[in-house]
VOGU-3710 file (C-alpha; in Angstrom, 3 decimals, decimal comma):
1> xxxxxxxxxx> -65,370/-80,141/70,291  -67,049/-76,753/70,497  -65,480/-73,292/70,161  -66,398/-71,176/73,688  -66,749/-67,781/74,359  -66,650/-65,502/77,867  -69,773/-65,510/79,405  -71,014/-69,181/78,429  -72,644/-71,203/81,085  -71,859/-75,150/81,026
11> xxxxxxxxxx> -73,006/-78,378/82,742  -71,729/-81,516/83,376  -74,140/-84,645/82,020  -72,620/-86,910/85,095  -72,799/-84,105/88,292  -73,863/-81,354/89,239  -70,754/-79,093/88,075  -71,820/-76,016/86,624  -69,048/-73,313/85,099  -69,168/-70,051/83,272
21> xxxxxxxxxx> -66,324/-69,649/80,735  -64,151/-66,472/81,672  -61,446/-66,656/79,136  -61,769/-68,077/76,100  -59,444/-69,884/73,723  -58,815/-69,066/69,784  -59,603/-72,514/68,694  -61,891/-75,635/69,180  -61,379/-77,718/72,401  -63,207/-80,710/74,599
31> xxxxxxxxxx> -64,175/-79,132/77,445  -65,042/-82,536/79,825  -66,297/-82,952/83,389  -66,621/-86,784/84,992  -64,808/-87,959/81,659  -68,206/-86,347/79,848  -68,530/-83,379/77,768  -69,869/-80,727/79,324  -72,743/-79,294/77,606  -74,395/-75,559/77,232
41> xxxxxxxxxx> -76,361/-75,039/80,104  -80,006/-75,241/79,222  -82,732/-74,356/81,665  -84,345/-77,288/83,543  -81,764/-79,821/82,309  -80,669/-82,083/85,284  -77,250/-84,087/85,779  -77,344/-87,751/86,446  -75,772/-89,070/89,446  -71,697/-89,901/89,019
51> xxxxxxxxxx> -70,079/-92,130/91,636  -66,717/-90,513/90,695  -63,913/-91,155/93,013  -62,293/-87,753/92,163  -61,589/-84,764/94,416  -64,347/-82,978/92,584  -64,629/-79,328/91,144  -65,053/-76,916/94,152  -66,690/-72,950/94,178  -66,221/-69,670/95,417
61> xxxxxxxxxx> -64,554/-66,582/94,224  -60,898/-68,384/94,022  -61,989/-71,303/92,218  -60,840/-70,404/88,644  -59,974/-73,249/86,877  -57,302/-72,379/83,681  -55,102/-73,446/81,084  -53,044/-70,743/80,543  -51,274/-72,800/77,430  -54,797/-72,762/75,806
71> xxxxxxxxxx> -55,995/-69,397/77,414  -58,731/-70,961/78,953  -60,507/-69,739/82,793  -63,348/-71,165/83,478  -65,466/-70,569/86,713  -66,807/-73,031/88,880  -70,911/-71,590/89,668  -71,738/-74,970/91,309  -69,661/-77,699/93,055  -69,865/-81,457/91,459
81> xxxxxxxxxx> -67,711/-84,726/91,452  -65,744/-84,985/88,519  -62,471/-83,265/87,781  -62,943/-80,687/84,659  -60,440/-81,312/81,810  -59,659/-79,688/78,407  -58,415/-81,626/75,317  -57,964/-84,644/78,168  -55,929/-83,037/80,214  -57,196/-82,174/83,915
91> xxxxxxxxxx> -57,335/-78,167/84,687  -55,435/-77,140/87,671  -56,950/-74,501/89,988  -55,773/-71,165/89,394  -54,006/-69,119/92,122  -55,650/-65,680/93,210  -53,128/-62,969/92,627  -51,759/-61,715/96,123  -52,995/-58,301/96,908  -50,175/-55,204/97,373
101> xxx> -48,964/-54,849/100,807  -49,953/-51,643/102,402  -47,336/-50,086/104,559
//
């Protein structure tokens, strides 16, 4: 368990997923990656290999993951294997809001 705040980096111990924490909850929580805990990000760590059957964490500008029960966002920085969870239960990818129409 580890209380986050916006703005820190974390790695997975089993990939190569990387995230930045955008929203932070009010309380404690598991943050997990490849069914590992995902650790701060410390320069010149490396991830082990995973052989994770999972669709994988992916990146770019819509790839917010959240848990809007929680208040969590977190942002996938680099692409890995496992599927990122919170408390043990899987975060879903959140939907970009839709831009206004211009007439």
């Amino acid at each position: 368990m580890i209380m986050l705040k916006a703005g820190l980096r974390l790695r997975c111990a089993g990939c190569t997923t990387e995230v930045i924490v955008v929203r932070a909850p009010s309380t404690e929580v598991q943050v997990t990656c490849c069914e590992l805990e995902m650790l701060p990000n410390v320069q010149g760590a490396r991830a082990v290999t995973s052989q994770a059957d999972h669709k994988g964490t992916q990146i770019g500008l819509s790839k917010r993951y959240s848990e809007e029960s929680l208040g969590l966002e977190l942002l996938c920085t680099k692409a890995g294997a496992g599927p990122l969870a919170v408390n043990g239960q899987q975060l879903t990818i959140k939907n970009a809001k839709p831009l206004p129409s211009s007439d």
